[in-house]
C-alpha positions as CSV (number, residue, x, y, z in Angstrom):
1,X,-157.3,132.4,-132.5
2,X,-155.7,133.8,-129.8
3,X,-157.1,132.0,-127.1
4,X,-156.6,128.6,-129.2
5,X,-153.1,129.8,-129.5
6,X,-152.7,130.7,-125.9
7,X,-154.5,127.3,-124.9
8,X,-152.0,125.4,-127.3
9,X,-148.7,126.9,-125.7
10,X,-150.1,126.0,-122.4
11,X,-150.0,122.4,-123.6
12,X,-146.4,121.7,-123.4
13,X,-146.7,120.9,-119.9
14,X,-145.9,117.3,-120.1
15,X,-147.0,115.0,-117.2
16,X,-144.6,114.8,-114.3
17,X,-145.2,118.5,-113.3
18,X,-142.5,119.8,-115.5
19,X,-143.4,122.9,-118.2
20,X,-141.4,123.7,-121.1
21,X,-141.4,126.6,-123.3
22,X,-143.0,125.1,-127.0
23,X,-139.9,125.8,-128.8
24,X,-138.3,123.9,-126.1
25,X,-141.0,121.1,-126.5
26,X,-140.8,121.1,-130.3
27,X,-136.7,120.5,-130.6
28,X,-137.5,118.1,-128.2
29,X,-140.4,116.3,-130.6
30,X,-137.4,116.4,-133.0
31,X,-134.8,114.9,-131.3
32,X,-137.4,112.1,-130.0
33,X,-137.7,111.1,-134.1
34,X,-134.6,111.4,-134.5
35,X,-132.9,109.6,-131.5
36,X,-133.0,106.2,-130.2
37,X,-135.1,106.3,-126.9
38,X,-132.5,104.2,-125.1
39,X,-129.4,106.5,-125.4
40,X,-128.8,110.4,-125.7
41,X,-126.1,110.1,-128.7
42,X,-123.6,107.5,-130.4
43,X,-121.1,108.4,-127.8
44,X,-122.5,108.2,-124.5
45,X,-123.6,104.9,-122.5
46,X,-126.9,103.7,-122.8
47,X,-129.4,104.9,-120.6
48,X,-132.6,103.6,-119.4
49,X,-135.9,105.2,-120.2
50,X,-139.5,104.7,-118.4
51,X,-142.1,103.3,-120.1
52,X,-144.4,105.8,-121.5
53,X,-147.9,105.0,-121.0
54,X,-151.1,107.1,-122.0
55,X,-154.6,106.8,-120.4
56,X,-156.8,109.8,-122.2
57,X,-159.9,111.1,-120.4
58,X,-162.9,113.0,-121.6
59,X,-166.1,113.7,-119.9
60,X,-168.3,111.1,-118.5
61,X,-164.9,109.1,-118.7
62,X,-165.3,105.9,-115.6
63,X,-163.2,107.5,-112.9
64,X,-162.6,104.0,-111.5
65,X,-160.9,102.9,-114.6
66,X,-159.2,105.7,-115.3
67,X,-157.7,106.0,-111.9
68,X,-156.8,102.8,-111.4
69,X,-155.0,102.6,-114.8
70,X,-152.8,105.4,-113.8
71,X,-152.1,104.1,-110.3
72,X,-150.9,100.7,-110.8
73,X,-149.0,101.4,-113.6
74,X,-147.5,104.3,-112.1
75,X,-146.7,101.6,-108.8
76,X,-144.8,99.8,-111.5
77,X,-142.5,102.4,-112.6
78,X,-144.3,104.0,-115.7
79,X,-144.1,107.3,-116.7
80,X,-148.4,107.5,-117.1
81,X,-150.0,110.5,-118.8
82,X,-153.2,111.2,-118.2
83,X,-154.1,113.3,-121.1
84,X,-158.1,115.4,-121.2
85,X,-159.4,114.9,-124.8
86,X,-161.8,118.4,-123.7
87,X,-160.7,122.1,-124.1
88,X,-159.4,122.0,-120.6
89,X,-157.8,119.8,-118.1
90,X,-160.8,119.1,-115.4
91,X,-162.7,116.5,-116.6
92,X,-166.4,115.4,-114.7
93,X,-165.9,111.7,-115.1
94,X,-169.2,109.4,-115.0
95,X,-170.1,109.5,-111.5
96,X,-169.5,112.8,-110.8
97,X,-165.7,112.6,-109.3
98,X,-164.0,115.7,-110.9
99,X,-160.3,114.6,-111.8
100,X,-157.7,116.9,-113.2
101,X,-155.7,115.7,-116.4
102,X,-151.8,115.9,-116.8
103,X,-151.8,117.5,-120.1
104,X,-154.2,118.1,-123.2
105,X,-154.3,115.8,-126.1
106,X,-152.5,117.8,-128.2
107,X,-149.0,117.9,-126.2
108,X,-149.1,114.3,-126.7
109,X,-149.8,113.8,-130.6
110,X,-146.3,114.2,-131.3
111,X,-145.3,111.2,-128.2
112,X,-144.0,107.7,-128.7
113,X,-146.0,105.6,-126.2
114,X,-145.3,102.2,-125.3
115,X,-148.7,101.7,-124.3
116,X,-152.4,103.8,-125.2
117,X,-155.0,102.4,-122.8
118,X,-158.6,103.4,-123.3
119,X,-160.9,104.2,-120.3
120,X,-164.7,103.8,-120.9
121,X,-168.0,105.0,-119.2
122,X,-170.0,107.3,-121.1
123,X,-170.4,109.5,-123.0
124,X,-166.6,109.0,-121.7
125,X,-166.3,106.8,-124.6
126,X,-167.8,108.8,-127.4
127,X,-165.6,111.4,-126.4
128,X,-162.7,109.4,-126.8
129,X,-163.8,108.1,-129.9
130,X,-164.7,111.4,-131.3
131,X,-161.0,113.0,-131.1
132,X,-159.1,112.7,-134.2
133,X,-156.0,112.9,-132.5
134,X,-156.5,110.4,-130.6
135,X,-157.6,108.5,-133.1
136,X,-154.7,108.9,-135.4
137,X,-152.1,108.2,-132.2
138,X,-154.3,104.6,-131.2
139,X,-154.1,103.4,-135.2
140,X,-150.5,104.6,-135.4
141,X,-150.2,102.6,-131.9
142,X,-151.8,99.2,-134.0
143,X,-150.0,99.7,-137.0
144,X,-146.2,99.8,-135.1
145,X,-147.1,97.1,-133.5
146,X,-146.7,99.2,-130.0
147,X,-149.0,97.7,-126.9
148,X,-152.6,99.1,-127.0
149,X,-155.8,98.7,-124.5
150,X,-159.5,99.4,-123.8
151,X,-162.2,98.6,-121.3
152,X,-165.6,99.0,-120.2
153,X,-167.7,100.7,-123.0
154,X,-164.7,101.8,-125.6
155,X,-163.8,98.4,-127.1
156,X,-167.4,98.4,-128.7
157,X,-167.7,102.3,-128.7
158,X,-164.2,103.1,-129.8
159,X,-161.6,100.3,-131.3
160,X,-164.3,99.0,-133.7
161,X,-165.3,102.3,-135.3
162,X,-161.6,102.8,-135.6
163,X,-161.2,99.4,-137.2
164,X,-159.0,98.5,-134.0
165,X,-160.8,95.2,-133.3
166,X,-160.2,93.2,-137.2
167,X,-158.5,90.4,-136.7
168,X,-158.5,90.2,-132.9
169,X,-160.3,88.6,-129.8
170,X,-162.1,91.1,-128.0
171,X,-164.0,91.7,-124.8
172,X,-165.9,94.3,-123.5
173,X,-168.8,95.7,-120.4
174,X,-171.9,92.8,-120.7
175,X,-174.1,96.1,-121.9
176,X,-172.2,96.1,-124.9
177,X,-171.2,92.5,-126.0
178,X,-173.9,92.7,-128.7
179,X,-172.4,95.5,-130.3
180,X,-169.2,93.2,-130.9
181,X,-169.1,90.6,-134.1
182,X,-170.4,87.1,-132.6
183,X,-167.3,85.2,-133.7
184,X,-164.4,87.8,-132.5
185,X,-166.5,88.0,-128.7
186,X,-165.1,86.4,-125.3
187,X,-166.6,86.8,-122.6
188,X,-163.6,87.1,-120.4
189,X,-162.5,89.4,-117.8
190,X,-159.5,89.7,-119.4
191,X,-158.2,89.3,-123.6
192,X,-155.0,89.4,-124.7
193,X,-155.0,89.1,-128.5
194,X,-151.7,90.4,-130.0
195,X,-150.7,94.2,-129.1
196,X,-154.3,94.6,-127.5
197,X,-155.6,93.6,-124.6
198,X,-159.3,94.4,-123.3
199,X,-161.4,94.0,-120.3
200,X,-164.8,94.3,-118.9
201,X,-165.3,96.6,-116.4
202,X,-164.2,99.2,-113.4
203,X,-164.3,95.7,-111.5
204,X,-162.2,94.3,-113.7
205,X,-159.6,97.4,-113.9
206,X,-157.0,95.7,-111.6
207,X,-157.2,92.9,-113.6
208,X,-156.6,94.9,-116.6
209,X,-153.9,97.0,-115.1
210,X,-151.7,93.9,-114.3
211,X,-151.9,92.8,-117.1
212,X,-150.3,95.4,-119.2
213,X,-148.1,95.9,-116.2
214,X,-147.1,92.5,-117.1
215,X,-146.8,92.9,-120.8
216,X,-144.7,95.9,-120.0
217,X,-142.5,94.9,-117.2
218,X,-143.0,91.1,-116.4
219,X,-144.7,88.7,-114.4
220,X,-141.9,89.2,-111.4
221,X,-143.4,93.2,-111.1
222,X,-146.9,92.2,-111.9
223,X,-147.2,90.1,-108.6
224,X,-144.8,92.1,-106.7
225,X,-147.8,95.2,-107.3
226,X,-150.5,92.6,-106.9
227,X,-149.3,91.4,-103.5
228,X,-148.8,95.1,-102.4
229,X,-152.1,96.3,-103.7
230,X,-153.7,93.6,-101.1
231,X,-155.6,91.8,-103.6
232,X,-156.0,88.2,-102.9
233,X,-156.8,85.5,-105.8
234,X,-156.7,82.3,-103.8
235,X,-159.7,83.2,-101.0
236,X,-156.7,83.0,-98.3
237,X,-158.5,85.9,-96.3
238,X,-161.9,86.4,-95.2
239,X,-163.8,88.8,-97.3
240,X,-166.2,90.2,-94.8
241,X,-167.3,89.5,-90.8
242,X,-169.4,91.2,-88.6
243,X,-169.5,92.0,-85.2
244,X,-172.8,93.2,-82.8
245,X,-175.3,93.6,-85.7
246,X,-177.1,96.8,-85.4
247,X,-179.5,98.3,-88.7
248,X,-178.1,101.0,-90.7
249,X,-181.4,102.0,-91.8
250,X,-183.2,105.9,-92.6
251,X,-186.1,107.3,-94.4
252,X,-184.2,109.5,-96.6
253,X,-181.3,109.2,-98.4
254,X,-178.0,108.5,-97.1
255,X,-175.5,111.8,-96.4
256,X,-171.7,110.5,-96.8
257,X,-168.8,112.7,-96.3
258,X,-165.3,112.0,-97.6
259,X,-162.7,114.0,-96.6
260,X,-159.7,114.3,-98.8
261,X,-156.1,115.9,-98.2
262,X,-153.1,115.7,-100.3
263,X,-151.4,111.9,-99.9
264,X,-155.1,110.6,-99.9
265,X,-155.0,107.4,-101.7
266,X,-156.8,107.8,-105.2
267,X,-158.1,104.8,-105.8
268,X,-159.9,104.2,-102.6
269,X,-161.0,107.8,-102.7
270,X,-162.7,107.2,-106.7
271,X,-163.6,103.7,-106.2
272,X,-165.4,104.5,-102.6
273,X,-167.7,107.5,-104.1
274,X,-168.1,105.9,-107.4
275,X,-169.7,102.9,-105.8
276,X,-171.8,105.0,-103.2
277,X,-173.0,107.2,-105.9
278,X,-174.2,104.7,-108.3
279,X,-176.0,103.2,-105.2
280,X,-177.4,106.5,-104.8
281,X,-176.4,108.0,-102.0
282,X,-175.6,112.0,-101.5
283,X,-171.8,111.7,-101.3
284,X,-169.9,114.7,-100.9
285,X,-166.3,115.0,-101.1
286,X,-164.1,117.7,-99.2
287,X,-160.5,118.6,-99.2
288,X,-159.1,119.5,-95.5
289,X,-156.7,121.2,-97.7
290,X,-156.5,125.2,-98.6
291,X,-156.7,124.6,-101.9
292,X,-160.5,122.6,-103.7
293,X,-157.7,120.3,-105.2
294,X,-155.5,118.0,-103.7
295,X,-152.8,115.9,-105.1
296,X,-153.2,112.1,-103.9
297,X,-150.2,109.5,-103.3
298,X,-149.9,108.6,-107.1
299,X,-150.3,112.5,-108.3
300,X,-153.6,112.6,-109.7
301,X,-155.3,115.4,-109.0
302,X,-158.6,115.2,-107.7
303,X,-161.0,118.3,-106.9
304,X,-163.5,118.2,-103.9
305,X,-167.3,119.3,-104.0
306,X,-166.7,121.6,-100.9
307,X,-163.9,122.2,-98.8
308,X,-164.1,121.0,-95.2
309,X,-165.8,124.3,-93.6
310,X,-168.3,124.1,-96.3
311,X,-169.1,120.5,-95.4
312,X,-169.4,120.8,-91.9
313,X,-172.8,123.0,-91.9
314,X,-174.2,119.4,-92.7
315,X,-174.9,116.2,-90.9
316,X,-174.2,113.0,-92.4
317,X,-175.1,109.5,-91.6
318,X,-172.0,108.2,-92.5
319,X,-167.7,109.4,-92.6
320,X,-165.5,107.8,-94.4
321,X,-161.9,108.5,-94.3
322,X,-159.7,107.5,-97.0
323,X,-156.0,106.0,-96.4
324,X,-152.6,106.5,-97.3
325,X,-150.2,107.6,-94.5
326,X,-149.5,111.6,-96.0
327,X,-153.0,111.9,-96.5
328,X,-154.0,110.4,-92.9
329,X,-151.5,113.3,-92.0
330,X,-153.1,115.7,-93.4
331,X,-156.9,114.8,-92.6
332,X,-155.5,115.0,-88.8
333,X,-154.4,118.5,-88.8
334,X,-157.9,119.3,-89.8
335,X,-159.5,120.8,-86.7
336,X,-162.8,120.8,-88.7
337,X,-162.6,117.3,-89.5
338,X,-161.5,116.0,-85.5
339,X,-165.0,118.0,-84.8
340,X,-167.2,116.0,-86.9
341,X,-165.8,112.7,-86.2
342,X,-166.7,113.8,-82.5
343,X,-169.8,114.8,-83.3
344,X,-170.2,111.6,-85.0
345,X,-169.4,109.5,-82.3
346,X,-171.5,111.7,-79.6
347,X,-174.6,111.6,-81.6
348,X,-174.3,107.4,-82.4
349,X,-173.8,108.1,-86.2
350,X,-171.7,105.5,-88.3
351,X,-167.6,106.2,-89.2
352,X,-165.6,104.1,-91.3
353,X,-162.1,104.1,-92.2
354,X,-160.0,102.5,-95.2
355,X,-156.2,101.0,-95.0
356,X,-154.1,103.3,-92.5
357,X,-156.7,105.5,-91.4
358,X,-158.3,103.3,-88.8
359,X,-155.1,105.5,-87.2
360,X,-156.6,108.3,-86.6
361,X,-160.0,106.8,-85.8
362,X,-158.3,105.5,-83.0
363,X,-156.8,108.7,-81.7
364,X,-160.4,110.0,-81.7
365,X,-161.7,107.1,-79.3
366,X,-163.8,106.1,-82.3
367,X,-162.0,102.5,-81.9
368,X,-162.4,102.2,-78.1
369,X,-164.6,98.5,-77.7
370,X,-164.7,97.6,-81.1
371,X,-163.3,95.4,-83.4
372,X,-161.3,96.6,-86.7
373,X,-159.1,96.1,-89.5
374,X,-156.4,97.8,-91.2
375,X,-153.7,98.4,-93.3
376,X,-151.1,95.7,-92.6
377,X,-148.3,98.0,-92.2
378,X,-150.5,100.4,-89.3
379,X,-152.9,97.3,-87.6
380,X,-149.6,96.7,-84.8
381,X,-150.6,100.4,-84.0
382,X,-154.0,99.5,-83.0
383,X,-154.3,99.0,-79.5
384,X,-158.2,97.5,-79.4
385,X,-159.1,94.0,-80.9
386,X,-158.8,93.5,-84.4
387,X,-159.5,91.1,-87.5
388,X,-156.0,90.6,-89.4
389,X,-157.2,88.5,-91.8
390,X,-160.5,89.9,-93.4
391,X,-161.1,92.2,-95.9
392,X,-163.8,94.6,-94.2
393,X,-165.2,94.6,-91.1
394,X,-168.5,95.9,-89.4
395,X,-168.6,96.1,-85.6
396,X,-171.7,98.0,-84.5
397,X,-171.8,101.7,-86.5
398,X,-167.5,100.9,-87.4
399,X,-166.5,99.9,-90.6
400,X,-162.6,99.1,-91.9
401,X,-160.8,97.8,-94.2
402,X,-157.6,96.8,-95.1
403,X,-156.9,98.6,-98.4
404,X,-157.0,98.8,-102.0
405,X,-157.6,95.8,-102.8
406,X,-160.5,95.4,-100.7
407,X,-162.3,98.8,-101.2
408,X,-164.9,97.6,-104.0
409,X,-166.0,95.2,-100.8
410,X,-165.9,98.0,-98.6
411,X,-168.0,100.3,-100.5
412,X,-170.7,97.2,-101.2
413,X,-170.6,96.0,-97.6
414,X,-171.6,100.2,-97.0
415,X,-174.5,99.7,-99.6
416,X,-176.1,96.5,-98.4
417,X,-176.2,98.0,-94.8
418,X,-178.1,100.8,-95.9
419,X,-180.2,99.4,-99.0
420,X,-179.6,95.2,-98.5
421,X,-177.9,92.9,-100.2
422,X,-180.1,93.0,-103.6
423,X,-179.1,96.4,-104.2
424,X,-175.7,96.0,-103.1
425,X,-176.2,92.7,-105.8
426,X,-177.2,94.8,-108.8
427,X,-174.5,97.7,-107.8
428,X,-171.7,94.8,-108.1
429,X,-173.0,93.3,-111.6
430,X,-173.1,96.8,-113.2
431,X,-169.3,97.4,-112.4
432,X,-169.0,93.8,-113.0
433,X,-167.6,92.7,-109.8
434,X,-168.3,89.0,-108.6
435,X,-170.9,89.2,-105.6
436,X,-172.1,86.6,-103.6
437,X,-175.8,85.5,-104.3
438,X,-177.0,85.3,-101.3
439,X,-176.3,87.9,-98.2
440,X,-173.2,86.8,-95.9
């Protein structure tokens, strides 16, 4: 009892990095039930609040859907919680990533959100499904007529055995369609039907994430996060080209490292060893940082496999930095790191680089004669030829990419070099992600 007691107090951390004693945390419960949300008493002027969004994780929750719920909608200007339906806050998501949640369920039960959106992947799922908390918070959600989401596995696995999905137009991951009544089933990246909206897959996540981006704050700061998130609807840019073909080919399995430092960018950091590791390759991750866990450019904290020192006893066939400009920062103070990419490049071994890190390839000659992409607010900095306006591209043993938006082609342009395009194929259709048919 103790411990549960002891575990309990240490719940009134509420997301944002702020703790509060729980007396503290229970007047203010009070005063939430009591008081208008838009102003602090009768007397004073109104005052804007944040939307409050939650996206609860368990284990063998999809890291790709739950990060990239948090990230765009924290882009747009919600205040997200990321609450851990488990005893603690780390949670082992499907593929292995280890994420660190905001809070525990319980802090939140008491919480007026303006949106609950569901993650799947399982047993992620299940595990959702299976907390009566946050059971009682989604039906309260329905009932108030508040917004509500969920993708992947849980609109099958979750809404229906809550009795979420009566009345309503639902879609969910192709592995579980049949599990959904015939007549209520689209088969639709995205459905909006009332207060709930529900989606497919982690391919479909930044689909999904506009949307209730949109639902919560408009179309105007839907695009607005769209356009800066690099993703491209009208095939205006090039998805893929490559330059002086050469095999990425082994007899054993493929060794990645991915450094990570605080300021990494968490999407292309979960999405990039989520889609490796289903394609099963030995990806490790390792923080540059003191510290095993590092908080990335939209604060979710993420913990690495190894640190740095750790990682460098091995030799890998391919390095992949993630972007985002504090994280490049940071990955370039690592002596350790600057080693192995020099290593890399002595010993003929493949390097790639995602959004602003192509930066710091550069500085270690790992750009001299090639041709490469990058973010568009770093590319003037490169000083060798690039491609402005694809996606990803190969040149030799270098591969770049512009950014978010373009990391799912990225990480399958990384798999069809080392297994071909058919894997690369059935990769793409599990996350559902649309995939050429034939190899480009």
């Amino acid at each position: 009892m103790a411990a549960m007691a002891l575990r309990l107090l240490n719940c009134t951390t509420i997301p944002g990095g702020a703790q509060r004693p729980a007396a503290e945390a229970a007047s203010t419960r009070r005063a939430r039930r009591t008081v208008p949300l838009t102003s602090a008493s009768s007397s004073s002027p109104p005052r804007l609040t944040k939307k409050k969004v939650l996206v609860p994780v368990g284990l063998g929750t999809e890291e790709m859907e739950a990060v990239i719920l948090v990230d765009v909608l924290r882009r747009a200007g919600a205040d997200v919680v990321m609450a851990s339906v488990e005893p603690g806050l780390e949670v082992k998501a499907s593929s292995g990533t280890k994420l660190v949640a905001d809070t525990c369920i319980a802090a939140c039960a008491n919480v007026i959100f303006d949106l609950v959106a569901l993650p799947g992947g399982m047993p992620g799922a299940v595990r959702l499904r299976d907390c009566d908390i946050l059971r009682k918070m989604t039906i309260k959600q329905a009932e108030e007529k508040r917004l509500y989401g969920a993708i992947c596995a849980s609109p099958a696995v979750v809404l229906m055995p809550w009795g979420l999905h009566r009345r309503k137009q639902i879609t969910c991951h192709p592995a579980f369609m049949d599990k959904l009544p015939t007549f209520r089933a689209v088969k639709s990246n995205i459905q909006v039907s009332g207060e709930l909206t529900t989606s497919r897959g982690p391919a479909t996540t930044f689909e999904f994430a506009l949307s209730l981006v949109e639902q919560l704050f408009g179309s105007t700061v839907s695009e607005d996060i769209g356009g800066k998130l690099l993703i491209q609807t009208d095939g205006s840019h090039q998805r893929k080209e490559e330059f002086n073909k050469v095999e990425w080919s082994f007899d054993h399995e493929p060794q990645v490292l991915v450094p990570i430092a605080n300021g990494s960018e968490e999407m292309e950091v979960v999405i990039l060893v989520d889609i490796l590791r289903r394609a099963k390759m030995d990806v490790v991750v390792a923080s540059v940082e003191k510290s095993m866990q590092i908080v990335a450019s939209q604060s979710t904290k993420i913990v690495a496999d190894k640190s740095i020192a750790d990682a460098s006893e091995t030799t890998y066939d391919l390095i992949v930095l993630p972007g985002g400009i504090a994280g490049v920062e940071h990955l370039h103070k690592s002596r350790i790191l600057k080693k192995l990419l020099k290593e890399q490049k002595k010993a003929g071994r493949i390097c790639g680089g995602i959004c602003s890190s192509p930066s710091f390839l550069q500085k270690q000659g790992l750009l001299r004669d090639k041709i490469a992409t990058a973010h568009p607010a770093v590319i003037d900095k490169l000083t060798g030829q690039v491609a402005d306006g694809t996606g990803v591209v190969i040149d030799g043993k270098l591969i770049t990419c512009r950014g978010l938006g373009t990391v799912m082609d990225f990480s399958l342009a990384i798999v069809s070099k080392f297994f071909g395009h058919a894997r690369a194929r059935s990769v793409a259709e599990g996350i559902v992600f649309e995939y050429p048919k034939a190899q480009v």
